[in-house]
C-alpha positions in Angstrom: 32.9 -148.9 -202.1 30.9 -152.1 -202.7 34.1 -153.9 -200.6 33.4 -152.4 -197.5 32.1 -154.0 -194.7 29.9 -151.8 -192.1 29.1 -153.4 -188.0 28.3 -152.4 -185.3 30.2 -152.6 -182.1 29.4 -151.6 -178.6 31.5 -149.7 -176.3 32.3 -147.2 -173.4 27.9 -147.6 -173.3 27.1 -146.4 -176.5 27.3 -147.9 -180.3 29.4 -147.2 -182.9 29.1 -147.6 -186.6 32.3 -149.0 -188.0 33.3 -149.1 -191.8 36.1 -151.7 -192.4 38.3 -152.6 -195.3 41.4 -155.2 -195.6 43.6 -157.3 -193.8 47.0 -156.9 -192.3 48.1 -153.8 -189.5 45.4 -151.2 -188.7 45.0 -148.5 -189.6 42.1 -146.2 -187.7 40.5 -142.9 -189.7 39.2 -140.4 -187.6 36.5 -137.7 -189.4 36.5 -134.3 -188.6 33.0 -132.1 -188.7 30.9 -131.7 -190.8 32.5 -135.5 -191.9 31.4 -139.1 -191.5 33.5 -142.2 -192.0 32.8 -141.7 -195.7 34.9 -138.8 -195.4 38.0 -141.6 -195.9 36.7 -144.0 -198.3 39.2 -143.5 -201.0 42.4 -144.0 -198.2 40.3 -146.7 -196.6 40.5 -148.5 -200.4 43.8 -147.2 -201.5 45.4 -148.5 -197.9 43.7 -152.0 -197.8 45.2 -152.4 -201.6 48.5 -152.4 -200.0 47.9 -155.0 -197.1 46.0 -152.8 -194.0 43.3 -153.3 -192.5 41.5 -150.0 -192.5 39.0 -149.2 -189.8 37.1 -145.8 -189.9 34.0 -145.2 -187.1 31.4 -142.6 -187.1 32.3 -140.8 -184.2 29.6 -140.8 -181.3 27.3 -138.2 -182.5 27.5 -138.8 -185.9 26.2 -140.6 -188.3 24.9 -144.1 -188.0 26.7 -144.2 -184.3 24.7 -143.1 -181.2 24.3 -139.8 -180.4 23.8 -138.7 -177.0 22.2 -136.0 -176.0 24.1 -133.2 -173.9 27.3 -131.7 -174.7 29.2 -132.7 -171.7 29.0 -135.9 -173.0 31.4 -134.8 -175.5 34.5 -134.6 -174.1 38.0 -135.8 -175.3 37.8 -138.3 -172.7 34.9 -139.6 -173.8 35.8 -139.9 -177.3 38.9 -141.5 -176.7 37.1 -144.0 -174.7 34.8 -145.1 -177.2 38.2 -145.9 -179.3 39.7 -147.4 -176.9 37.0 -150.0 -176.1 36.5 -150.1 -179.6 40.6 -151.4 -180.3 39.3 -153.9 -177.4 36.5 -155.1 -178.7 38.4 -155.7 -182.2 41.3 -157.2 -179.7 43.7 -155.2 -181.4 46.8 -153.4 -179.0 47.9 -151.1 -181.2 47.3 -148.9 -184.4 48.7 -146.8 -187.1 46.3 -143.4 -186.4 45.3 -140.7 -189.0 43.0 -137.8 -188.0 41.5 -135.0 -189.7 39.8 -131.6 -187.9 38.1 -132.5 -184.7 39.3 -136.6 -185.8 42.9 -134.9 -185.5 42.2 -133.2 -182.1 40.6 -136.7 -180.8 44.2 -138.3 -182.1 46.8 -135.9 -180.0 44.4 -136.8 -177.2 44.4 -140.8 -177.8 48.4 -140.3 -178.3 48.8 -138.0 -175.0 46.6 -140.5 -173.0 47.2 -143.7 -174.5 50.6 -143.6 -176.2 51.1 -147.1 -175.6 48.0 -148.2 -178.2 49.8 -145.8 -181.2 52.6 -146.9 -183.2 52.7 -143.9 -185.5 50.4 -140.8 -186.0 49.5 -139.4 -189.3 47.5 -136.0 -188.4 46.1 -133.5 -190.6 44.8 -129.6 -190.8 44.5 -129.2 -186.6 47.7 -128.7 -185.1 48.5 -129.4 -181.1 48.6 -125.7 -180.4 44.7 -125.0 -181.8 43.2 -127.1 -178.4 46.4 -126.4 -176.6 48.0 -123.6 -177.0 51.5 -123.3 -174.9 50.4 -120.3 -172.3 47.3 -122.2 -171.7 45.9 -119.4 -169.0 42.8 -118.7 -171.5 40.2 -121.2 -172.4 39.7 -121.8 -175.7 36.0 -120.0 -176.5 37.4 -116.8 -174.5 40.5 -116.6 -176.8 38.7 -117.2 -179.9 36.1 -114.7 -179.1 39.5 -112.1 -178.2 40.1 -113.3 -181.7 37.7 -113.3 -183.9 34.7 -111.4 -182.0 31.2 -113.2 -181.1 30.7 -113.9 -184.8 33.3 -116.7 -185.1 31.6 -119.4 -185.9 33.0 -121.7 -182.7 31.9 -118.9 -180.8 28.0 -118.9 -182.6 27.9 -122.8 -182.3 27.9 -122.3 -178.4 24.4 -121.5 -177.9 22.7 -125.2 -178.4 19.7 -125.1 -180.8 20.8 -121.6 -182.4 23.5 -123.0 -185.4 20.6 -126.4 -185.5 18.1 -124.2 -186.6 20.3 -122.1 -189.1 21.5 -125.2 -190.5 17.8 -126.6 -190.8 16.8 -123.2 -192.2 19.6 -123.6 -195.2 19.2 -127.6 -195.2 21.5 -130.4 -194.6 23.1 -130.6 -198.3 23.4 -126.5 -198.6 25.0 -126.8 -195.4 27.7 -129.2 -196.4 28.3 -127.4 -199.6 29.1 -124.4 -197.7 31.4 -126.1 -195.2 33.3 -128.2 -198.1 33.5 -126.0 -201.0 34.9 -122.4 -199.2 38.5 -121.8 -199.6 38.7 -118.6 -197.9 40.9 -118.5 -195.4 39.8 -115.7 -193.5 38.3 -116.4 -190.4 34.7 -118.2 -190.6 32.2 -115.3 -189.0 28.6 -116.8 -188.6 26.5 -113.8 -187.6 23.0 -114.3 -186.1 21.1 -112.1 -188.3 23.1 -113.0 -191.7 24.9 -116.7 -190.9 27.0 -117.4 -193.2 25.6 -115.1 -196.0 24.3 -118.0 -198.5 20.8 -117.9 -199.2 19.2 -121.6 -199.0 18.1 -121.7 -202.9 21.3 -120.2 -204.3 23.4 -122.4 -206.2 26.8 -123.3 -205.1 29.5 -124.5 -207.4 30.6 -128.0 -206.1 34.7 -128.9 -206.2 36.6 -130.9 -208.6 36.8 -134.0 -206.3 33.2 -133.6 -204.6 29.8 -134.8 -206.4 26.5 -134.4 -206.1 26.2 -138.1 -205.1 28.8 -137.4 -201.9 26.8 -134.3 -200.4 23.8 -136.2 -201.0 25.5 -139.2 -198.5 26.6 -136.9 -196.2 23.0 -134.8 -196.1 21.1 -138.2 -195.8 23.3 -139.0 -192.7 22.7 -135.7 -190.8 19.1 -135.6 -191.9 18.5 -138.6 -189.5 20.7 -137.7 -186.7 20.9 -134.0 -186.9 24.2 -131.8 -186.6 23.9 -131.6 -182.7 26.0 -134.3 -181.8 29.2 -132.5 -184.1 28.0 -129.2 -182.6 28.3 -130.6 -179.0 31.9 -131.4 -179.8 32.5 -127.6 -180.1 30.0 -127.4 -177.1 32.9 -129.2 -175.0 36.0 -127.1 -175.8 36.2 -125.1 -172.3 35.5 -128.7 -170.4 37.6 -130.4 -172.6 40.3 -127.3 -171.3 39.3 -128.0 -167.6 39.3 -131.7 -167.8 43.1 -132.1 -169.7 44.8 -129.6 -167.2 46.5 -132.5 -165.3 48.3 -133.1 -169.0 48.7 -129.4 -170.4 52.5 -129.3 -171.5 52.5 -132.9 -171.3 54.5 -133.7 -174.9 53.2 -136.4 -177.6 55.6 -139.0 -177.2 54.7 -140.9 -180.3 56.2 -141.1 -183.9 53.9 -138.3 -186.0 53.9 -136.6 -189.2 52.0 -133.7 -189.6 49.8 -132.3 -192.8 48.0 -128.6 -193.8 46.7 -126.9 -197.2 48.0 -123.7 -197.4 44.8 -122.8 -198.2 43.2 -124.3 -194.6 41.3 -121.9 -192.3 43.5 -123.5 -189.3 47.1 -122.6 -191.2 46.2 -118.6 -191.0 44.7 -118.3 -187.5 47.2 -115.9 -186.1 50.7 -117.2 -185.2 49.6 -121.2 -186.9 52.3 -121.0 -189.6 55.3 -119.6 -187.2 54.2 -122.8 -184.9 53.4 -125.1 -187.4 56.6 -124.7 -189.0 59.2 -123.4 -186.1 60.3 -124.8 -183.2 56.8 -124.9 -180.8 55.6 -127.8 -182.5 58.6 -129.9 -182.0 58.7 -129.2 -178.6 55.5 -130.6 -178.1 55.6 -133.5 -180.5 59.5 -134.2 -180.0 59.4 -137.0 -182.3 57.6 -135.3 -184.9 59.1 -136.3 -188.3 58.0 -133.9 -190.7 55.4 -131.2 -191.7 53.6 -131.1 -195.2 52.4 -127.4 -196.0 50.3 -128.6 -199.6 50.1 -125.6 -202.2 46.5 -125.1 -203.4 44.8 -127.1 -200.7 42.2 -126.2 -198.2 40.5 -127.6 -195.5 39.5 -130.9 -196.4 42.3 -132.2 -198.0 42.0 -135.9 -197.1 39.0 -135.3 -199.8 40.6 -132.6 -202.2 43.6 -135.1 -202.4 42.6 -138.5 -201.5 45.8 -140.1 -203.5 48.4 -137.3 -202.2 46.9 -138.2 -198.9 47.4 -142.1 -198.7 50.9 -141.6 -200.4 51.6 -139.9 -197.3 50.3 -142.0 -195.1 51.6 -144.7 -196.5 55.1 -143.3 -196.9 55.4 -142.8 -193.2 53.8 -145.8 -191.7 55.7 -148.1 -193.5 58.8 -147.4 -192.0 57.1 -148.8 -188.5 
């Protein structure tokens, strides 16, 4: 961990805070919520071992990267902005890209607008068809709620201020506890008067590969910036929907490989596995090379399975 290098680099008007590791091709991380750029430090080290230069930013919002204040600011076009000025500013063209959760939505979206600055896409847990989905008639917080009901929590994080004071109320390292540790993959219901039905003193079991010393990081990092910025994110779904219309059926035409727990909240959302796994996702990613369903993984599997993880990455990039 000691080997990493941390900057900071200016672009599309804000600052990011950039981890980096190696030398060689890059490779840029992209963290998911509730993640940071630590969220990849075992790939980051594993990678850069084998002759990449590993890159992996705290999203705007996050971390110890700016954080702007209203959701619209929040949009997929923002986000991949900030990466694409942040490739500039490092003068690099073009990157080997791996995403996780909202870090895999932001990838299709730097692939769909910017194929020409991918080479190859490793993405992980969020499928195209979550943000996208084929009839695209409904936006998404209307067809979640049609769903799920009110209680889902994308649905609950809508109302600005109301899952910030929840999360203060349970505290930033309960918080992440309950978002990394669950492996229920039933829907995630947040209701107003219960939340997520963990009371803030009780004690939560951590995970095999997650220590008291990582929640800690991660809690110390959302204690100074708060959790709005990653709420906004979910704040922007129905603009991000308005905004991407010009490209909705619009395929990925870059190389990807695609990788799910079968244990991940996103593979059991109704009708996930059949296009996951049949012929929807190929349509829209025709140069998709392969899906990995991993047995006894859940959601954040870049962490459950850090060394499963950079095998596969590293299996597929290095045929480019």
């Amino acid at each position: 961990m000691e080997k990493i290098e941390h900057k900071t680099i200016h672009t599309n008007g804000i600052n990011l805070h950039v981890a980096e590791l190696g030398q060689g091709q890059l490779i840029l991380f992209l963290h998911g919520f509730p993640e940071l750029w630590y969220s990849w430090r075992r790939q980051m080290l594993a990678l850069s071992s084998l002759g990449f230069r590993t890159i992996a930013p705290d999203l705007r919002g996050f971390g110890d990267s700016d954080v702007p204040t209203s959701p619209d600011q929040y949009t997929v076009l923002h986000v991949v902005g900030d990466l694409v000025g942040l490739l500039d500013a490092l003068g690099i063209d073009k990157v080997f890209l791996v995403g996780h959760d909202w870090g895999a939505i932001i990838a299709w979206n730097l692939c769909l607008f910017r194929p020409d600055r991918v080479k190859a896409l490793v993405n992980t847990s969020v499928a195209l068809d979550w943000f996208h989905p084929r009839d695209s008639v409904t936006k998404p917080i209307e067809r979640f709620r049609s769903l799920f009901s009110d209680d889902y929590y994308v649905c609950r994080f809508q109302e600005p201020g109301e899952a910030e004071e929840y999360f203060a109320y349970l505290s930033a390292e309960q918080t992440i506890k309950i978002f990394f540790t669950t492996r229920d993959t039933r829907p995630p219901l947040m209701p107003k008067k219960t939340g997520f039905g963990v009371p803030p003193d009780h004690q939560i079991p951590l995970s095999s590969w997650l220590s008291e010393e990582d929640v800690k990081y991660y809690a110390s990092k959302f204690d100074k910036s708060g959790f709005t910025g990653g709420l906004n994110y979910y704040r922007s779904l129905d603009l991000n929907w308005e905004l991407t219309v010009p490209w909705h059926g619009q395929q990925i035409q870059v190389p990807a490989k695609f990788i799910v727990g079968d244990l991940d909240i996103t593979y059991h959302i109704p009708g996930a596995k059949e296009y996951m796994l049949g012929e929807g996702f190929k349509q829209d990613v025709p140069y998709l090379e392969e899906v990995v369903v991993m047995e006894g993984v859940a959601h954040f599997l870049t962490q459950e399975k850090p060394d499963e993880i950079s095998s596969h990455i590293y299996n597929f990039i290095k045929k480019f």
